[in-house]
C-alpha positions as CSV (number, residue, x, y, z in Angstrom):
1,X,16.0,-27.0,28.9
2,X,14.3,-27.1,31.9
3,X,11.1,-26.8,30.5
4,X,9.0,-29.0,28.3
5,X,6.4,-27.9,25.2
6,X,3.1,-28.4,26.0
7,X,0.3,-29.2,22.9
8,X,-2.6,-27.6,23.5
9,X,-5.8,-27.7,21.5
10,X,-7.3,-24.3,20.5
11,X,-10.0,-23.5,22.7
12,X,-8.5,-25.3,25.6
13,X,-5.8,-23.1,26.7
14,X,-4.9,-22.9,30.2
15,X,-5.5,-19.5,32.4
16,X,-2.4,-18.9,32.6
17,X,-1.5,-18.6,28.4
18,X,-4.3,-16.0,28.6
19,X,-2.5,-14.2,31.4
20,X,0.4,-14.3,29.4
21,X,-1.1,-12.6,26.5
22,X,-2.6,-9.9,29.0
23,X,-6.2,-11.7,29.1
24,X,-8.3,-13.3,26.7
25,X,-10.1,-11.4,24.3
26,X,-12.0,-11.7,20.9
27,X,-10.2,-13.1,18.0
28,X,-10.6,-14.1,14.2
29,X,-11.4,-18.1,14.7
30,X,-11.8,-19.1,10.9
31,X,-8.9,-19.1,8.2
32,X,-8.7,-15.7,6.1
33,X,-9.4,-16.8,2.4
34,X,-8.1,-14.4,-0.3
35,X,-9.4,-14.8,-3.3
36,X,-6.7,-13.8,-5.7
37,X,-3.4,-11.9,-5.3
38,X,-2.5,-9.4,-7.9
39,X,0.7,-7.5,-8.9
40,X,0.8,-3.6,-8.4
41,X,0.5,-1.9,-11.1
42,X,2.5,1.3,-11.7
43,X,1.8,4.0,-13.9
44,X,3.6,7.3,-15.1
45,X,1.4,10.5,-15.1
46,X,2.0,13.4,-17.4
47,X,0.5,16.6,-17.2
48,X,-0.7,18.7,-20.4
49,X,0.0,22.3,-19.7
50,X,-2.9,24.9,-20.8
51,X,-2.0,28.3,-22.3
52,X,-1.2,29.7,-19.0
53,X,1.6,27.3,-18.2
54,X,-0.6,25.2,-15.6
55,X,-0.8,21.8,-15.5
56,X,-4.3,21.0,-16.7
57,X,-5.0,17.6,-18.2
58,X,-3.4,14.1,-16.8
59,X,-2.8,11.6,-19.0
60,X,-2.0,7.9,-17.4
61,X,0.3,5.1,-19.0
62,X,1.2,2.1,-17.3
63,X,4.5,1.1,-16.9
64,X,5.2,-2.7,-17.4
65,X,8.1,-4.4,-15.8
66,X,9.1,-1.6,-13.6
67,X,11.9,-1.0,-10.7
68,X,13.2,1.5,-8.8
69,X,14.9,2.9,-11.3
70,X,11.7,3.7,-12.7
71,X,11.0,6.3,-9.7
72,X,12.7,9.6,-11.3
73,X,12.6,12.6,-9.7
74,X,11.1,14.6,-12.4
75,X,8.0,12.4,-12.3
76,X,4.7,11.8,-11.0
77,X,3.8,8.0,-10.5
78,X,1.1,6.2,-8.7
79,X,1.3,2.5,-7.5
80,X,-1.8,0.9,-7.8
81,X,-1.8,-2.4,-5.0
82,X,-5.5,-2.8,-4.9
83,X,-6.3,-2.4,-1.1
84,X,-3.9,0.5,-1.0
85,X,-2.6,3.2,-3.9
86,X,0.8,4.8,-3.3
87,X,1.5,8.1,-5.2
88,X,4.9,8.9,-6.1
89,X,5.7,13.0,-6.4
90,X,9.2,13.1,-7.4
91,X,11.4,16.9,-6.5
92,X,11.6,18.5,-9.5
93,X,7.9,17.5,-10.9
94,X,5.3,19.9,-11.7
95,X,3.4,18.5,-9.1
96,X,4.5,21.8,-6.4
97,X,1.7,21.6,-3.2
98,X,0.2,18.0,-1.5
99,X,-2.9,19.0,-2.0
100,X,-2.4,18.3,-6.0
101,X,-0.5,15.2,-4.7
102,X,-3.2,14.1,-3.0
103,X,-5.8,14.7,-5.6
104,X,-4.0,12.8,-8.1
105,X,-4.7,9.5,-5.7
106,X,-8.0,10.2,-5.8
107,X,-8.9,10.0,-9.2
């Protein structure tokens, strides 16, 4: 190549690397510790029906050793990943409008 790597200690970069970049700005200096990872945790919910025929009461089980398989159309799952929770509303559920969608993440 016609061009040689050149080591550079952090905090004495050249002008032009920050030019590069589009100017030098404010940045996270110190290594990002987490403190444990965890699996996700999935879990089915199923919805007791009252007299009227309307979903009423949730009930919750956790699913163990889960895969895609385990994401059925007729179901309502939610995918617990600790910094974010996914909530899975499969067609033919008795889950019919977002905004019970949404309220099932919420609880």
């Amino acid at each position: 190549p016609t061009w040689q790597p050149v080591l550079v200690r952090e905090g004495s970069e050249p002008d032009v690397f920050w030019d590069t970049l589009g100017g030098k700005t404010e940045y996270p200096k110190e290594k990002e510790i987490k403190r444990f990872v965890e699996d996700p945790h999935l879990f089915v919910c199923t919805f007791i029906e009252d007299a009227g025929s309307q979903p009423s009461d949730l009930k919750v089980k956790e699913i163990f050793s889960y895969t895609q398989d385990d994401l059925t159309t007729e179901d309502v799952l939610i995918l617990d990943c600790y910094t974010e929770i996914f909530v899975w509303v499969g067609h033919n559920s008795v889950v019919k409008s977002m905004q019970q969608a949404l309220s099932i993440g919420l609880v």
